[in-house]
C-alpha positions in Angstrom: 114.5 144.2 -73.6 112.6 142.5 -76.3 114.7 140.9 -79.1 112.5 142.5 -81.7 113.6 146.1 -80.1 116.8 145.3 -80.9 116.5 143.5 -83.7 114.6 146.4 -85.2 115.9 149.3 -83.1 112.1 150.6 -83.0 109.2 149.0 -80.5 106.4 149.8 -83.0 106.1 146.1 -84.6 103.6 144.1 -83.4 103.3 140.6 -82.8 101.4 138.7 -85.1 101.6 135.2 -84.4 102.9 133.5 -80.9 105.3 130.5 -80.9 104.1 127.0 -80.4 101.2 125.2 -81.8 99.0 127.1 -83.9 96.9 126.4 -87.4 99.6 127.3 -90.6 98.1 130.5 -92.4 99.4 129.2 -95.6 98.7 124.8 -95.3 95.6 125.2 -92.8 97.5 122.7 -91.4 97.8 122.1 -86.9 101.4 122.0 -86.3 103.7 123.4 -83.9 105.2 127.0 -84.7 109.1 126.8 -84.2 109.1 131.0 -83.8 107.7 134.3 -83.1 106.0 136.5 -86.0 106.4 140.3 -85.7 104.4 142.4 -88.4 106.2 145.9 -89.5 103.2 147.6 -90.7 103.2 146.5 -94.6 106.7 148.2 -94.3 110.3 146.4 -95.0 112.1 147.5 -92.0 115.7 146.8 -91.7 116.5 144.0 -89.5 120.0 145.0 -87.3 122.7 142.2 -85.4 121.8 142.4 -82.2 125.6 142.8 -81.1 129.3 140.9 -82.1 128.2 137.5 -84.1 128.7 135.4 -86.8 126.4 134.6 -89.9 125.7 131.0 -89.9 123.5 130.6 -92.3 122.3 132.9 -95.4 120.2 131.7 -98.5 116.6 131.0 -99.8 114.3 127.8 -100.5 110.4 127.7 -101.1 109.2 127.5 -96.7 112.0 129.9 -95.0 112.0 132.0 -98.1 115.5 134.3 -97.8 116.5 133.4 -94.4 119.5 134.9 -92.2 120.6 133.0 -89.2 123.6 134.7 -86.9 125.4 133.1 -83.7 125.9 135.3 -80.6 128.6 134.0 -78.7 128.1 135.6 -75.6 124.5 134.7 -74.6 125.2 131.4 -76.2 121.9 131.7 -78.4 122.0 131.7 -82.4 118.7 133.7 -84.3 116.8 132.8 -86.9 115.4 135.0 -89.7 112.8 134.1 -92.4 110.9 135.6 -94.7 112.9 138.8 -95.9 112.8 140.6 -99.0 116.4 141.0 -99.2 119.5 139.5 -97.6 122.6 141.6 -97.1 125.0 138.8 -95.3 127.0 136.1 -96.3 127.5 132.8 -94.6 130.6 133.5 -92.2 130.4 137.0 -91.7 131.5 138.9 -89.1 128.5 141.1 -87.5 128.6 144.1 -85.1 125.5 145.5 -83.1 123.9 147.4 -85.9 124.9 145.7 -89.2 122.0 145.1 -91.3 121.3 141.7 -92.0 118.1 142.3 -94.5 114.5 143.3 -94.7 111.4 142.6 -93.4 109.4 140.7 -96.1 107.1 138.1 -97.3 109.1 135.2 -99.4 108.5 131.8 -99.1 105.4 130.4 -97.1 104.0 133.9 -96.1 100.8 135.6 -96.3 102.4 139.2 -95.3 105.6 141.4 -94.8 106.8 140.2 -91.3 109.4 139.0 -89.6 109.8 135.2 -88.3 112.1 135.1 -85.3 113.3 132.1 -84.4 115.5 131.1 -81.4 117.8 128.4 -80.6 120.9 127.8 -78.4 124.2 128.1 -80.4 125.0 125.0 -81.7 121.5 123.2 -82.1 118.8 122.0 -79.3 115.5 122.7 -78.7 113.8 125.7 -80.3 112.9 128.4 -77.6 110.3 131.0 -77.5 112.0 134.4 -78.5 109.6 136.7 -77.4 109.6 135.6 -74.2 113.8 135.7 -74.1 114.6 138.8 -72.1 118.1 140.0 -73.6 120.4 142.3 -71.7 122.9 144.2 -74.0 126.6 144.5 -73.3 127.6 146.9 -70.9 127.2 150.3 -71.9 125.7 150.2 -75.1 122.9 152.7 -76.3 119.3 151.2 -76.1 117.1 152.1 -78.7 115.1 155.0 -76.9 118.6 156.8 -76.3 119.5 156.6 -80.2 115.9 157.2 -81.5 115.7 160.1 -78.8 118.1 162.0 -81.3 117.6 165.3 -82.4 118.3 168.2 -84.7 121.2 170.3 -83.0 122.4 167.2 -80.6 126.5 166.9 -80.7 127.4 163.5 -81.4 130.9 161.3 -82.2 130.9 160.1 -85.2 133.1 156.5 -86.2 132.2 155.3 -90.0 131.1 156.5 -93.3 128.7 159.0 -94.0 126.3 158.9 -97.2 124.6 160.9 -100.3 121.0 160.0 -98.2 119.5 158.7 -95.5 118.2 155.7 -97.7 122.9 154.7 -97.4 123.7 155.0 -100.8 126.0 156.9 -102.1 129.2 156.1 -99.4 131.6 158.7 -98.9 134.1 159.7 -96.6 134.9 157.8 -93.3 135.2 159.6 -90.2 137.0 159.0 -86.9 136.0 160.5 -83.3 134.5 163.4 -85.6 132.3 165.8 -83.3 129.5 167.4 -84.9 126.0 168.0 -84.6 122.6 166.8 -85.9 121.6 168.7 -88.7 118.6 166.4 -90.4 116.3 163.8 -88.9 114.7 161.7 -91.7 111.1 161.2 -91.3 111.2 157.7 -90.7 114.2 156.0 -88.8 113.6 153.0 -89.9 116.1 154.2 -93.0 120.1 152.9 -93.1 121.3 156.3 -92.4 118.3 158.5 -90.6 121.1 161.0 -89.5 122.6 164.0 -91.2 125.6 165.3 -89.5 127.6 168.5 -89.5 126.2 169.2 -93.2 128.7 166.4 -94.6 126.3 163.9 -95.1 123.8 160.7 -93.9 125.1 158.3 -91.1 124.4 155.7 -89.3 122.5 155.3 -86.3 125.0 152.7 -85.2 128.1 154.9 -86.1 126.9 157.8 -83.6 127.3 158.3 -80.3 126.1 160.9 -78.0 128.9 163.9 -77.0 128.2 166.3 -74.6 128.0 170.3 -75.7 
C-alpha cells in the first residue's frame, strides 16, 4: 500500500513531483528533493495518522510552511508533512490510525495545494523515498477500499462521537459498540465525518466498522 492511500484514505492524488534531485519550482534552483509531492486536485484533503504514533514536530516557518511530523513506532519510520493549510496536532500528541493531522495546502515555498511527504527512520538518518516505501498496516485493520466501499443501508459498529455534519462540527453524543446502519453518504469522503448513521448524526470513517446484517 502506498503511504499517500493511507495517508489520505482515497488513491485519487497524484504525484506531482518525485524525490531526489530535481530543479526547485519556487528558487529555479538544482538541488536534491528530500520528499515526494502528491497534488489533491486544488482540494484541501484531510491528511489522517497512518496508525498508533506520536507528533514530533508541529509548527510553521517561511520553506516547510505549517508542517506536521509523527513517529510510528512500529515500522520504526517517522513522516514528514509540509505545506498544509491548517494544523490540527500538537507537539507530543498521541495519534491513532485516522486522527487528522491537517490539510492539504500551499504555505510556505509552494506553488500549489499539495502535499510534501517526507520519510525518515525514527530518530534521524538518511531521508528515504516515500513513495517507493511499501507499508503494511497492522493486522486486521480496514484498508481504504473496504471503508470507502460503504454504503447507504450497510450495518456498521459504531465507537466515538457523532456530529451536526459531515464537515465534524457540531460534536454530540459518543457511542459505544452502537449497531446501526448507513443512512447518508456525503458526496465527497474526503469530509471529517462522510457517514450519517442510524439518523443520530455524522461519524467518522475511522469510528466505523463493518457489522454483519
Amino acid at each position: 500500500m502506498h503511504l499517500a492511500d493511507r495517508i489520505f484514505r482515497r488513491s485519487d492524488w497524484r504525484k506531482t513531483s518525485p524525490f531526489g534531485p530535481r530543479r526547485n519550482p519556487v528558487t529555479g534552483k538544482q538541488q536534491h528533493h528530500n520528499g515526494s509531492d502528491y497534488a489533491t486536485g486544488g482540494q484541501k484533503w484531510p491528511l489522517h495518522a497512518i496508525e498508533n504514533g506520536t507528533v514530533t514536530a508541529s509548527g510553521f516557518d517561511n520553506s516547510r510552511g505549517h508542517f506536521v511530523s509523527v513517529n510510528y513506532p512500529r515500522i520504526g519510520r517517522e513522516l514528514h508533512h509540509y505545506h498544509l493549510d491548517r494544523r490540527d496536532v500538537r507537539v507530543g500528541q498521541a495519534v491513532r490510525e485516522g486522527t487528522v493531522l491537517g490539510t492539504t495546502g500551499t504555505s510556505g515555498q509552494s506553488t500549489g495545494i499539495h502535499l510534501h511527504l517526507g520519510l525518515r527512520p525514527s530518530g534521524g538518518g538518511a531521508w528515504q523515498n516515500p513513495h517507493n516505501y511499501v507499508y503494511n498496516p497492522p493486522a486486521g485493520t480496514q484498508t481504504t477500499a473496504q471503508i470507502d466501499a460503504l454504503k447507504k443501508g450497510d450495518v456498521v459498529i459504531l465507537n466515538g462521537p457523532v456530529f451536526r455534519d459531515s464537515y465534524g462540527t457540531g460534536q454530540g453524543r459518543t457511542f459505544a459498540n452502537h449497531r446501526g446502519q448507513v443512512t447518508i453518504v456525503a458526496k465527497d469522503l474526503s469530509r471529517k465525518a462522510p457517514y450519517h448513521v442510524d439518523h443520530i448524526g455524522w461519524a467518522r470513517i475511522t469510528d466505523l466498522t463493518r457489522g454483519t446484517k
